[in-house]
Gaussian input, Z-matrix of N, CA and C with variables (Angstrom, degrees):
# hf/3-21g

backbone

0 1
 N
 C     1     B1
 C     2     B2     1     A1
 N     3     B3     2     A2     1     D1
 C     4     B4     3     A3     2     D2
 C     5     B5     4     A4     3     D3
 N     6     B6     5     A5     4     D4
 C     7     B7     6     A6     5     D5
 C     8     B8     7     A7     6     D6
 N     9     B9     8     A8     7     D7
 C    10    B10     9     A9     8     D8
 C    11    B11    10    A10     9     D9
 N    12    B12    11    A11    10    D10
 C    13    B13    12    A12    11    D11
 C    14    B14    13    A13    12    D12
 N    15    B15    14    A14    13    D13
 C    16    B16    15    A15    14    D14
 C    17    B17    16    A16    15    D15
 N    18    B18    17    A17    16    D16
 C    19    B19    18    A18    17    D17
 C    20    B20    19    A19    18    D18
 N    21    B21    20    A20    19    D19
 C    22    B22    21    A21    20    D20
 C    23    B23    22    A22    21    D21
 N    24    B24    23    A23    22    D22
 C    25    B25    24    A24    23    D23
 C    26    B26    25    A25    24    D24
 N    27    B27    26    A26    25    D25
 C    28    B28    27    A27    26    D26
 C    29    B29    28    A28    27    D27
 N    30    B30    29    A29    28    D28
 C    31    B31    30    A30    29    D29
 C    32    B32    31    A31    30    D30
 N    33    B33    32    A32    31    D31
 C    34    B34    33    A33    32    D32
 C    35    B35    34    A34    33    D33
 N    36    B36    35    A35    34    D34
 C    37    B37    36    A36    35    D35
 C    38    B38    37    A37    36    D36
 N    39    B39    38    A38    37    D37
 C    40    B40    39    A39    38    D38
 C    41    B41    40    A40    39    D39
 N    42    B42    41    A41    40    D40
 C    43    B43    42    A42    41    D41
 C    44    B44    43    A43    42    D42
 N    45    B45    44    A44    43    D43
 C    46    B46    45    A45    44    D44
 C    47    B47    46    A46    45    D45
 N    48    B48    47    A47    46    D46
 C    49    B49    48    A48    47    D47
 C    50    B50    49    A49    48    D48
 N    51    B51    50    A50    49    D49
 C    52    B52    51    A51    50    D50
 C    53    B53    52    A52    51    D51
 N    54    B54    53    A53    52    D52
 C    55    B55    54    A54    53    D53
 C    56    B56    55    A55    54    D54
 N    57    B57    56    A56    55    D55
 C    58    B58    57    A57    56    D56
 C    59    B59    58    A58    57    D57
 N    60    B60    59    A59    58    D58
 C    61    B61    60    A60    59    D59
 C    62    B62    61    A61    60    D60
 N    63    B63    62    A62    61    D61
 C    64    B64    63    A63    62    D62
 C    65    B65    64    A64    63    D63
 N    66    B66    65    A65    64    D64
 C    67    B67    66    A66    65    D65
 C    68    B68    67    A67    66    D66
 N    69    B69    68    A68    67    D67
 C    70    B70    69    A69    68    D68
 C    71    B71    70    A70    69    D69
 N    72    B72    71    A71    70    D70
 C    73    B73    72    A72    71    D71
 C    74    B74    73    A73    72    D72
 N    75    B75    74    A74    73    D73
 C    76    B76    75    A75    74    D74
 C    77    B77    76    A76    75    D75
 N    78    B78    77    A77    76    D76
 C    79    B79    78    A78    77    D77
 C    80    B80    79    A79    78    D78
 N    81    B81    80    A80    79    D79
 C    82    B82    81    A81    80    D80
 C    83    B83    82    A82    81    D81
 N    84    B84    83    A83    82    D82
 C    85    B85    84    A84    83    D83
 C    86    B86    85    A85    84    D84
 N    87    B87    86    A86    85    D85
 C    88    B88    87    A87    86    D86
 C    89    B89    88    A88    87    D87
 N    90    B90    89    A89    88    D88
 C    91    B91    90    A90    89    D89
 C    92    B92    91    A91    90    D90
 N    93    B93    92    A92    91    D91
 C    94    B94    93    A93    92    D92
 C    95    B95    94    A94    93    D93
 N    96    B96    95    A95    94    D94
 C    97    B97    96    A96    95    D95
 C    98    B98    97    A97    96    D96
 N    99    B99    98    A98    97    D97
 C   100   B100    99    A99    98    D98
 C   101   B101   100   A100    99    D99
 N   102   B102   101   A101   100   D100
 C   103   B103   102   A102   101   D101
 C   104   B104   103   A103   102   D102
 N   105   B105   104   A104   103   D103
 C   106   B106   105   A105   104   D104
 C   107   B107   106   A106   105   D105
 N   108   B108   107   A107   106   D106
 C   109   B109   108   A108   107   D107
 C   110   B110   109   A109   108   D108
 N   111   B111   110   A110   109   D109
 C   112   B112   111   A111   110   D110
 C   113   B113   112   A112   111   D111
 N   114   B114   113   A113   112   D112
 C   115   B115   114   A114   113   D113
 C   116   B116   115   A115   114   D114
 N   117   B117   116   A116   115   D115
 C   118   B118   117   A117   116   D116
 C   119   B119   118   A118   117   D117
 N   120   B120   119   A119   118   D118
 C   121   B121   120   A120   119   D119
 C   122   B122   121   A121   120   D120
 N   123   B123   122   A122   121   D121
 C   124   B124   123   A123   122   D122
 C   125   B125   124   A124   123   D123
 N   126   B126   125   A125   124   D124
 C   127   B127   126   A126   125   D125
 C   128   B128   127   A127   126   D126
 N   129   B129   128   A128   127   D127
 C   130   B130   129   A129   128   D128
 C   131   B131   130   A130   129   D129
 N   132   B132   131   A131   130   D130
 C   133   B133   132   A132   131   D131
 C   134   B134   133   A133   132   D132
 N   135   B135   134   A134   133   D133
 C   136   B136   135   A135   134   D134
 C   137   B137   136   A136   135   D135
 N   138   B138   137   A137   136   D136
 C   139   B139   138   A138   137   D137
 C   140   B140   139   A139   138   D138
 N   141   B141   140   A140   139   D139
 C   142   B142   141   A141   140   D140
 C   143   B143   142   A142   141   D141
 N   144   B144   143   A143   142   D142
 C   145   B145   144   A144   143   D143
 C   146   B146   145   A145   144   D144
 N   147   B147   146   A146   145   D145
 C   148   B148   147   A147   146   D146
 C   149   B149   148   A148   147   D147
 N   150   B150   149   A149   148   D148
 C   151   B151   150   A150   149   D149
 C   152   B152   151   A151   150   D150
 N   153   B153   152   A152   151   D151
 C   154   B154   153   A153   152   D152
 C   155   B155   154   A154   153   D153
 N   156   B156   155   A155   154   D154
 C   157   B157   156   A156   155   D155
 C   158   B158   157   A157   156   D156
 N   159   B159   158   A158   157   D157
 C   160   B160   159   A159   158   D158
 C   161   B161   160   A160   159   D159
 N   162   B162   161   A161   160   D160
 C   163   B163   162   A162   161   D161
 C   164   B164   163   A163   162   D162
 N   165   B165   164   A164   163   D163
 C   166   B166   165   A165   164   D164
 C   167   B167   166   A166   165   D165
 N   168   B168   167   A167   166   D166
 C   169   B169   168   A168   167   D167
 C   170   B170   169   A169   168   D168
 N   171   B171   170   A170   169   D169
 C   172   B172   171   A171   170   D170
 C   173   B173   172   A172   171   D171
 N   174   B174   173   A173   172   D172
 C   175   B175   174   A174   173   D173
 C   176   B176   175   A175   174   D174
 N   177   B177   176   A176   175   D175
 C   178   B178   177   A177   176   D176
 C   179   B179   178   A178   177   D177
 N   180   B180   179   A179   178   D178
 C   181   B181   180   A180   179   D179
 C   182   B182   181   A181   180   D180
 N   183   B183   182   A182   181   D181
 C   184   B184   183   A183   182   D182
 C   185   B185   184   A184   183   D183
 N   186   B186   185   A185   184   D184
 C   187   B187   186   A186   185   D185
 C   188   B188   187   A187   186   D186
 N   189   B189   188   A188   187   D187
 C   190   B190   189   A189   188   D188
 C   191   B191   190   A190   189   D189
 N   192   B192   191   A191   190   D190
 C   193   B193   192   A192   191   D191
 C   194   B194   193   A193   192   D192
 N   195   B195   194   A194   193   D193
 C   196   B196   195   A195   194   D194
 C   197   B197   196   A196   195   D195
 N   198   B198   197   A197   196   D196
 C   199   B199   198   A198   197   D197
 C   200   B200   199   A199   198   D198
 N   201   B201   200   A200   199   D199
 C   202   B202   201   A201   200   D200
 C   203   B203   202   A202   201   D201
 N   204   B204   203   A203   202   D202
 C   205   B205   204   A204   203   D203
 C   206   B206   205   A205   204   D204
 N   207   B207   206   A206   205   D205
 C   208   B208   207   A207   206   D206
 C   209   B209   208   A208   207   D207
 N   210   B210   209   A209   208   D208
 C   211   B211   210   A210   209   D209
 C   212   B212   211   A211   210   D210
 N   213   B213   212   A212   211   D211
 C   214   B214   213   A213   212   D212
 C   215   B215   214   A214   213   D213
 N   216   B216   215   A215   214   D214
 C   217   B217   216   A216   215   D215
 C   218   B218   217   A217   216   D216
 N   219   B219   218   A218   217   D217
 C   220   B220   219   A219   218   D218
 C   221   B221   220   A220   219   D219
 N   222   B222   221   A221   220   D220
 C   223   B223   222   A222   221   D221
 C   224   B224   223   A223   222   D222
 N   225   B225   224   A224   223   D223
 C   226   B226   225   A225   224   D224
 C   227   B227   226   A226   225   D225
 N   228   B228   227   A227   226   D226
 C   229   B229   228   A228   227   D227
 C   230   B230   229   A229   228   D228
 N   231   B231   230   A230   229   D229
 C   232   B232   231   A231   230   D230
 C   233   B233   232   A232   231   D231

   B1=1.4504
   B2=1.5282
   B3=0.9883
   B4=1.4684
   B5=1.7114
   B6=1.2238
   B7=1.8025
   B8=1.9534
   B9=1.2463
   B10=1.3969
   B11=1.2922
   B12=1.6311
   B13=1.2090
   B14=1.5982
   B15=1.5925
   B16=1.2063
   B17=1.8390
   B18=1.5500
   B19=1.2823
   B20=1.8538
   B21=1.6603
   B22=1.5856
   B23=1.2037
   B24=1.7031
   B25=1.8355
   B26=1.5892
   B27=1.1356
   B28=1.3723
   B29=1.5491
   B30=1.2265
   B31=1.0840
   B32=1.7414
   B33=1.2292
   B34=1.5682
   B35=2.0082
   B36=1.2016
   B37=1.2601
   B38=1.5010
   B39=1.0761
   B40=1.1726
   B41=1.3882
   B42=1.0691
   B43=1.2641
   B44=1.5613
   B45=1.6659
   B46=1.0742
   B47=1.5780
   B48=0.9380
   B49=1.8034
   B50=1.6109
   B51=1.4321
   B52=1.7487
   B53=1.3826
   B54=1.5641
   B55=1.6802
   B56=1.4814
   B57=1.7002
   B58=1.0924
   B59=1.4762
   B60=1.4282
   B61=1.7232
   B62=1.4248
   B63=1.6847
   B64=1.2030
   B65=1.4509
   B66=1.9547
   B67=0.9670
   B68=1.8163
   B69=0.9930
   B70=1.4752
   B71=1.6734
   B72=1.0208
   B73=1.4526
   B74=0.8970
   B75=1.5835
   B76=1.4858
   B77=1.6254
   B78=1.7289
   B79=1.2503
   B80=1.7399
   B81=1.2143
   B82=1.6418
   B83=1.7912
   B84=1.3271
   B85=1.5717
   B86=1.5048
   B87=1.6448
   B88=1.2870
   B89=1.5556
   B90=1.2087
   B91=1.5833
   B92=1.4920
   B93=1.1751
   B94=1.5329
   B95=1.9467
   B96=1.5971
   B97=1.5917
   B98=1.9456
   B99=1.6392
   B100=1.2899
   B101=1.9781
   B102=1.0990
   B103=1.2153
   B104=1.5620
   B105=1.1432
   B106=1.8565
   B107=1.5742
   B108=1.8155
   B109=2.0166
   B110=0.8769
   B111=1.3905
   B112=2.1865
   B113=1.6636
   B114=1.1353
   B115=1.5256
   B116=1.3910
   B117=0.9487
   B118=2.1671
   B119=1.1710
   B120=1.7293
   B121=1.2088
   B122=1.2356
   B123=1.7374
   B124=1.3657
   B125=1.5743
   B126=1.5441
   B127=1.4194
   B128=1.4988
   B129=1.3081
   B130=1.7591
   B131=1.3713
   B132=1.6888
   B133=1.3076
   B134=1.8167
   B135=1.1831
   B136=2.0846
   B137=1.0104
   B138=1.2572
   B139=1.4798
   B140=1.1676
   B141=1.3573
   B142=1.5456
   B143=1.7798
   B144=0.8717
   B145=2.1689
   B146=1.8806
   B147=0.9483
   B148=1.7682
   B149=1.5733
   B150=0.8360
   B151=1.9919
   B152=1.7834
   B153=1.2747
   B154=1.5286
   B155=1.6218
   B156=1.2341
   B157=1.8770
   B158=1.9517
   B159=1.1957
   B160=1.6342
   B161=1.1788
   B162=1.7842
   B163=1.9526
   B164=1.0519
   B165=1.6937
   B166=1.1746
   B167=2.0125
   B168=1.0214
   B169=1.5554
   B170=1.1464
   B171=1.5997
   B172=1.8316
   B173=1.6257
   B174=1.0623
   B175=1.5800
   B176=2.1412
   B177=1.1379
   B178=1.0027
   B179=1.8951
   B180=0.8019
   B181=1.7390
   B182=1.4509
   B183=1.3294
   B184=1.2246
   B185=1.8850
   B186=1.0974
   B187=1.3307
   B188=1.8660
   B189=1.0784
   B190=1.2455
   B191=1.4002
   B192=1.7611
   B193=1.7739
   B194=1.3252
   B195=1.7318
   B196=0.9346
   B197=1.5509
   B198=1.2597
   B199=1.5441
   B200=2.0135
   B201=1.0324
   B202=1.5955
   B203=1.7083
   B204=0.8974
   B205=1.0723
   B206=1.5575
   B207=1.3154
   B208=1.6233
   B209=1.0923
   B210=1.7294
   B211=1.6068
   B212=1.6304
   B213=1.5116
   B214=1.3259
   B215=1.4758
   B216=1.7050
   B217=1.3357
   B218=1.3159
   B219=1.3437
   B220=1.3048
   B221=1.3765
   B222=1.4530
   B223=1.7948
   B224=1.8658
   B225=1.6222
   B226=1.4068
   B227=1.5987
   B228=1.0453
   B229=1.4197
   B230=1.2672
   B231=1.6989
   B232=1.2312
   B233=2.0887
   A1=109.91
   A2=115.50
   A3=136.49
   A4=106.90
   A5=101.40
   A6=95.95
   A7=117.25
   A8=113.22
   A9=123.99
   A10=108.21
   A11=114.73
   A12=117.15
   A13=88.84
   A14=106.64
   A15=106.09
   A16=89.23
   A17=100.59
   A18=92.70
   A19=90.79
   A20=113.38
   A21=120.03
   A22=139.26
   A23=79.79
   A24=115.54
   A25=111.43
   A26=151.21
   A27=131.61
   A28=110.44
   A29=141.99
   A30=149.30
   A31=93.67
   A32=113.34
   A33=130.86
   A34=93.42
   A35=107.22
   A36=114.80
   A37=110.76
   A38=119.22
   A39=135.80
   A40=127.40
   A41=116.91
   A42=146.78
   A43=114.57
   A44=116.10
   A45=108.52
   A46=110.99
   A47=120.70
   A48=120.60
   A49=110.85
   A50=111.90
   A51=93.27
   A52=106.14
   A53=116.09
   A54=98.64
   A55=137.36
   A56=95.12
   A57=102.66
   A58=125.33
   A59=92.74
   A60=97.28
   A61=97.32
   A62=102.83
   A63=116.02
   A64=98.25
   A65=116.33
   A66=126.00
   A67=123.61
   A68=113.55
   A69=117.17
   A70=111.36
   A71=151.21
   A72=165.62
   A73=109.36
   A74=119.72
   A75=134.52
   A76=105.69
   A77=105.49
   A78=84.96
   A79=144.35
   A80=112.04
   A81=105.07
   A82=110.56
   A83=101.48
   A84=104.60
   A85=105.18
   A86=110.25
   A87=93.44
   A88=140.02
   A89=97.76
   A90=121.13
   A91=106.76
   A92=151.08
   A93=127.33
   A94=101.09
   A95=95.04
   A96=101.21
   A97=69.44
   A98=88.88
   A99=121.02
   A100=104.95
   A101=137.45
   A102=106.87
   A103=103.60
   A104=99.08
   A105=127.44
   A106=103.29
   A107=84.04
   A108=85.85
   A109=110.34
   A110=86.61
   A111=111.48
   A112=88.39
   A113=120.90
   A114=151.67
   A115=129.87
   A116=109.64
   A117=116.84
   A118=101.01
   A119=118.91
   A120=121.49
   A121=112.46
   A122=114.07
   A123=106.22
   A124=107.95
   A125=119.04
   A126=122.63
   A127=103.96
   A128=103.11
   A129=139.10
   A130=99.20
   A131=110.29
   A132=130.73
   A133=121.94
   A134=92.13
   A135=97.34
   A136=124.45
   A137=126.00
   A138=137.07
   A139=118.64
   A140=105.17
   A141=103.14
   A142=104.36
   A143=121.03
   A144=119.64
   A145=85.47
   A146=121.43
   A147=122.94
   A148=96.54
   A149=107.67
   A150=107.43
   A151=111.43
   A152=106.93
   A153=120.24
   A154=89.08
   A155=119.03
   A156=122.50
   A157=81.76
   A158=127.85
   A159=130.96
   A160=108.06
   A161=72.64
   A162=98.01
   A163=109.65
   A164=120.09
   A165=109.05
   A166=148.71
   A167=88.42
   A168=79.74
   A169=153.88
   A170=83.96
   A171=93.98
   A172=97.59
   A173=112.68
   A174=112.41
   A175=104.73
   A176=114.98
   A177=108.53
   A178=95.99
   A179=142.12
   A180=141.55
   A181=93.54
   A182=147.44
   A183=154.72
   A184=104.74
   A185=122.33
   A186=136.08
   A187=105.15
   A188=123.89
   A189=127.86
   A190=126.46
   A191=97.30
   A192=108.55
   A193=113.17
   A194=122.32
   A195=120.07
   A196=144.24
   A197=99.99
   A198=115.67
   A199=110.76
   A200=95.72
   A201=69.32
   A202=117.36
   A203=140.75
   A204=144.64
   A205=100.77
   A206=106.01
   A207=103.57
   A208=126.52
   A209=117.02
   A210=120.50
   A211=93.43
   A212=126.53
   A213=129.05
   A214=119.75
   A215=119.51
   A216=139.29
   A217=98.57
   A218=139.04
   A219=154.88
   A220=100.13
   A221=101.72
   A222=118.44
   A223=107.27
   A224=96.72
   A225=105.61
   A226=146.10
   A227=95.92
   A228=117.40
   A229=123.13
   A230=116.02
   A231=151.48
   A232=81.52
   D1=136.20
   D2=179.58
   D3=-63.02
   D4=100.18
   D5=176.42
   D6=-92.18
   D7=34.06
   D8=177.42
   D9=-132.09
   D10=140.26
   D11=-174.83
   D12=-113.69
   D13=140.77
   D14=-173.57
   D15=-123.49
   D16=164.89
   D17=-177.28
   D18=-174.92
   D19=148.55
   D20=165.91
   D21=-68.75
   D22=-39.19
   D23=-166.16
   D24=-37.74
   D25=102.24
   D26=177.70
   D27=-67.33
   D28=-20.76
   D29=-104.93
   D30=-149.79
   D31=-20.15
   D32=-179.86
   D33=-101.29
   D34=-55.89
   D35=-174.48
   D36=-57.17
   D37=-42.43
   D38=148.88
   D39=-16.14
   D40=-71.93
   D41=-178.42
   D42=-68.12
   D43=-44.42
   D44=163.79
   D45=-109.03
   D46=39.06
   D47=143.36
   D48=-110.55
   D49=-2.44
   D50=160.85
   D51=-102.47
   D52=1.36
   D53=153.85
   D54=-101.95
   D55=22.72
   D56=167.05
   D57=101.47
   D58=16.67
   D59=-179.74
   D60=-100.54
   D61=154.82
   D62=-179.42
   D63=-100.96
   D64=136.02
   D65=170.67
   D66=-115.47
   D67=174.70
   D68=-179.79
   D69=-137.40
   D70=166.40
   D71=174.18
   D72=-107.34
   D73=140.50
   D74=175.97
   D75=-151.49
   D76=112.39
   D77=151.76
   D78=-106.93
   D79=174.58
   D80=-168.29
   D81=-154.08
   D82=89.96
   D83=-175.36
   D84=74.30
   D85=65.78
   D86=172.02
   D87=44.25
   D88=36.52
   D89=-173.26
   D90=-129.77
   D91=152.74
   D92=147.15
   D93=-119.80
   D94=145.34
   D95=-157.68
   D96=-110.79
   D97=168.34
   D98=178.29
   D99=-96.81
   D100=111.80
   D101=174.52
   D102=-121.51
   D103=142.65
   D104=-177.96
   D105=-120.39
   D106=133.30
   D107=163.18
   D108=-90.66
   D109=134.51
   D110=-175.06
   D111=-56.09
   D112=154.62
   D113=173.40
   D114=166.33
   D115=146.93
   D116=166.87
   D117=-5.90
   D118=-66.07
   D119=-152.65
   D120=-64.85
   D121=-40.87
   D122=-162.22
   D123=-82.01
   D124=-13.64
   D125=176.43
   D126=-48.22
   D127=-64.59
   D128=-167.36
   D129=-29.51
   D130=-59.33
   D131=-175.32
   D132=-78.34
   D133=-25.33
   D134=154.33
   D135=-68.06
   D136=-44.06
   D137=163.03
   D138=-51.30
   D139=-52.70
   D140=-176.10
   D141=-74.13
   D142=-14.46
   D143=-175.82
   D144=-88.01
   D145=-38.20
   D146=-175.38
   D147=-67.60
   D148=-39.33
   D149=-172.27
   D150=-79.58
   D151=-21.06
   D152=160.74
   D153=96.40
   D154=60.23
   D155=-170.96
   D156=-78.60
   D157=141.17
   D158=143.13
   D159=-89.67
   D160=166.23
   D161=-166.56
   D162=-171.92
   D163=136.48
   D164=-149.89
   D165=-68.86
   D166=119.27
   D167=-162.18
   D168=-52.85
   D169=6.51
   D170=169.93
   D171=-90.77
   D172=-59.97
   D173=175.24
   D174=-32.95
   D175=-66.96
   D176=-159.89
   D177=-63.49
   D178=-70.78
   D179=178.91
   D180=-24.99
   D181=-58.08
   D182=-159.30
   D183=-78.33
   D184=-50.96
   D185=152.81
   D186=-39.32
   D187=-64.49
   D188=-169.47
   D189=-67.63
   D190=-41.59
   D191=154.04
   D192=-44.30
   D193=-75.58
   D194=169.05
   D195=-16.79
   D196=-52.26
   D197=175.86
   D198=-83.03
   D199=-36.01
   D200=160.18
   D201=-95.35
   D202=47.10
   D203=-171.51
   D204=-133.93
   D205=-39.36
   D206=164.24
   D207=-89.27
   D208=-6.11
   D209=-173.05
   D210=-95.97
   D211=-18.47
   D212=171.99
   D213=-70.61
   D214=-50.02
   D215=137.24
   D216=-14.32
   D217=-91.74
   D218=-136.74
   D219=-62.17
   D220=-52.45
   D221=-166.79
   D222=-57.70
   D223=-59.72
   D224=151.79
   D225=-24.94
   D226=-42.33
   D227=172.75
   D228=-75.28
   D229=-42.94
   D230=158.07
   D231=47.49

Protein backbone atom coordinates (compact mmCIF):
# COMPACT_ATOMS: atom_id res chain seq x y z
CA UNK A 1 0.00 0.00 0.00
CA UNK A 2 1.07 3.31 -0.98
CA UNK A 3 1.85 5.39 2.22
CA UNK A 4 1.87 8.97 0.29
CA UNK A 5 -0.90 11.02 -0.45
CA UNK A 6 -0.33 12.70 -3.57
CA UNK A 7 -2.45 15.45 -4.70
CA UNK A 8 -2.44 18.92 -7.43
CA UNK A 9 -4.79 20.95 -5.55
CA UNK A 10 -2.65 23.97 -4.37
CA UNK A 11 -5.38 25.20 -2.38
CA UNK A 12 -5.88 21.67 -0.45
CA UNK A 13 -2.07 21.67 0.03
CA UNK A 14 -2.48 24.72 1.36
CA UNK A 15 -4.62 24.06 3.87
CA UNK A 16 -2.84 21.19 5.13
CA UNK A 17 0.64 22.80 5.32
CA UNK A 18 -0.80 25.48 7.67
CA UNK A 19 -1.67 22.56 9.81
CA UNK A 20 1.43 21.52 9.89
CA UNK A 21 2.07 18.73 7.68
CA UNK A 22 5.24 18.25 6.19
CA UNK A 23 5.22 17.99 2.41
CA UNK A 24 7.55 17.00 -0.45
CA UNK A 25 7.22 17.54 -4.47
CA UNK A 26 7.00 15.15 -7.11
CA UNK A 27 6.96 15.57 -10.50
CA UNK A 28 4.97 13.34 -13.04
CA UNK A 29 4.30 14.31 -16.74
CA UNK A 30 4.89 17.75 -16.43
CA UNK A 31 2.64 18.21 -13.58
CA UNK A 32 4.14 18.75 -10.04
CA UNK A 33 2.03 16.70 -7.31
CA UNK A 34 2.08 17.71 -3.65
CA UNK A 35 3.08 14.60 -1.65
CA UNK A 36 2.00 14.08 2.09
CA UNK A 37 2.48 11.05 4.41
CA UNK A 38 -0.70 9.34 4.57
CA UNK A 39 -1.44 9.27 8.47
CA UNK A 40 -4.29 9.95 11.21
CA UNK A 41 -3.26 13.34 11.03
CA UNK A 42 -3.53 14.06 7.55
CA UNK A 43 -7.03 12.11 7.36
CA UNK A 44 -8.15 14.27 10.47
CA UNK A 45 -7.13 17.31 8.48
CA UNK A 46 -9.07 16.30 5.04
CA UNK A 47 -12.05 16.08 6.77
CA UNK A 48 -11.78 18.92 8.45
CA UNK A 49 -10.86 21.21 4.74
CA UNK A 50 -14.14 18.92 3.38
CA UNK A 51 -16.28 20.29 6.34
CA UNK A 52 -15.20 23.92 5.25
CA UNK A 53 -13.01 24.32 8.88
CA UNK A 54 -11.49 28.37 8.39
CA UNK A 55 -8.25 29.61 8.76
CA UNK A 56 -6.78 32.51 8.63
CA UNK A 57 -6.64 34.24 5.51
CA UNK A 58 -3.82 36.06 5.42
CA UNK A 59 -1.82 33.08 6.45
CA UNK A 60 -3.58 30.93 4.00
CA UNK A 61 -3.07 33.59 0.67
CA UNK A 62 0.59 33.74 1.96
CA UNK A 63 0.75 29.83 2.25
CA UNK A 64 -0.61 29.63 -1.33
CA UNK A 65 1.85 32.25 -2.83
CA UNK A 66 4.38 30.31 -1.43
CA UNK A 67 3.49 27.04 -2.78
CA UNK A 68 3.20 27.99 -6.14
CA UNK A 69 6.33 29.63 -6.21
CA UNK A 70 7.93 26.41 -5.29
CA UNK A 71 5.76 24.21 -7.58
CA UNK A 72 7.09 26.82 -10.38
CA UNK A 73 10.77 26.41 -8.89
CA UNK A 74 10.19 22.70 -9.10
CA UNK A 75 8.69 22.82 -12.69
CA UNK A 76 11.80 24.86 -13.57
CA UNK A 77 14.12 22.65 -12.44
CA UNK A 78 12.29 19.91 -14.21
Amino acid sequence: MDKVFRLQDVYLASFLALQGLPFSFERKDNKILFCFESSEKLYTCLQLFNEGTTVNLSEFISKTKELRAKMYEAKVKG
